[in-house]
C-alpha positions as MATLAB code, in Angstrom:
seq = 'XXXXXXXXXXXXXXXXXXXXXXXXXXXXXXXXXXXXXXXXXXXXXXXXXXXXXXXXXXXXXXXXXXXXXXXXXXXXXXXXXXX';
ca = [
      86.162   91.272   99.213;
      83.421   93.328  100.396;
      81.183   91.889  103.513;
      77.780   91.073  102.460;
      74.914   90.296  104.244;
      72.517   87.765  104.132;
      69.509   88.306  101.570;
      65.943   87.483  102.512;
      66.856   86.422  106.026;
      68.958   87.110  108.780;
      71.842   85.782  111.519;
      70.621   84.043  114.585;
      70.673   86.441  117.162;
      71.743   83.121  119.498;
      74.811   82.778  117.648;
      76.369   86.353  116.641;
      76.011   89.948  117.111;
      74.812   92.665  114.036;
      78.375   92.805  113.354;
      80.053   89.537  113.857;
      79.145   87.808  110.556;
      79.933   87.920  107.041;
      79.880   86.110  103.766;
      82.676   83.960  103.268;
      84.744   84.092   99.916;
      84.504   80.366   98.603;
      88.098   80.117   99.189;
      87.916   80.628  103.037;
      85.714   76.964  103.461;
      87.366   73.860  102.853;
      85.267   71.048  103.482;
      87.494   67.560  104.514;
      86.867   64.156  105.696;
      86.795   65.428  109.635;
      84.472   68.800  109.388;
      85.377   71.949  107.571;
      88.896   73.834  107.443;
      88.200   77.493  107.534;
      91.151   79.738  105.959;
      92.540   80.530  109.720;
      93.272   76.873  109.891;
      90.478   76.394  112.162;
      88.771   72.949  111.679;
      85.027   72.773  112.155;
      83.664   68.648  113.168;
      80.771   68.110  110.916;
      78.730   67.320  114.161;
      79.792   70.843  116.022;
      76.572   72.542  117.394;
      78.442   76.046  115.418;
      77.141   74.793  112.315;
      74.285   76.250  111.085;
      72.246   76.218  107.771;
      72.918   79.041  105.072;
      69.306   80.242  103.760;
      71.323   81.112  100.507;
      74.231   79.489   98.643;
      76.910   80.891  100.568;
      79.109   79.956  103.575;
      78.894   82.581  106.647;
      81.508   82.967  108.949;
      80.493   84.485  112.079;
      83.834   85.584  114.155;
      84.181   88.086  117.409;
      83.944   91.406  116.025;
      83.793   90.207  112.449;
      87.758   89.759  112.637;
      88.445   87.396  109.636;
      91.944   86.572  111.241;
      90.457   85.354  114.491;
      90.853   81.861  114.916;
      87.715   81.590  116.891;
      83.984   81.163  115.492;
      80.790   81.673  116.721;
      79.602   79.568  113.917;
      79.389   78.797  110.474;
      76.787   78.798  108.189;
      76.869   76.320  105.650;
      74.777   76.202  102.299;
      72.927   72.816  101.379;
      74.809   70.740   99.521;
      72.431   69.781   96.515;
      72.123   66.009   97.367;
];
């Protein structure tokens, strides 16, 4: 899948680099009962400081380098959940 950047806004420069973030493919976020599950098999608590909000409707991985594999983020961006 091709990396895409945000539309109409833009990364915090506190959190990531120009190239360190990405759109996530829907199947790379798993949201569960303790935080979300990212595709590395990294788990994310709900109430980590990483998570950020998405200014569109899709998840944002941000990741050293922009390496999808790494099992490290810098954070996640998360889109609002429509309550």
């Amino acid at each position: 899948m091709p990396r895409h950047r945000p539309a109409g806004w833009q990364y915090d420069p506190s959190c990531c680099a120009g190239v360190d973030c990405y759109q996530a493919p829907p199947s790379d976020v798993k949201e569960t009962k303790y935080g979300y599950q990212l595709s590395t098999g990294e788990l994310i608590p709900y109430s980590d400081h990483r998570i950020k909000r998405s200014r569109d409707e899709y998840f944002h991985e941000c990741k050293p380098g922009g390496d999808t594999s790494s099992q490290h983020s810098f954070c996640l961006y998360v889109p609002d959940r429509g309550m």
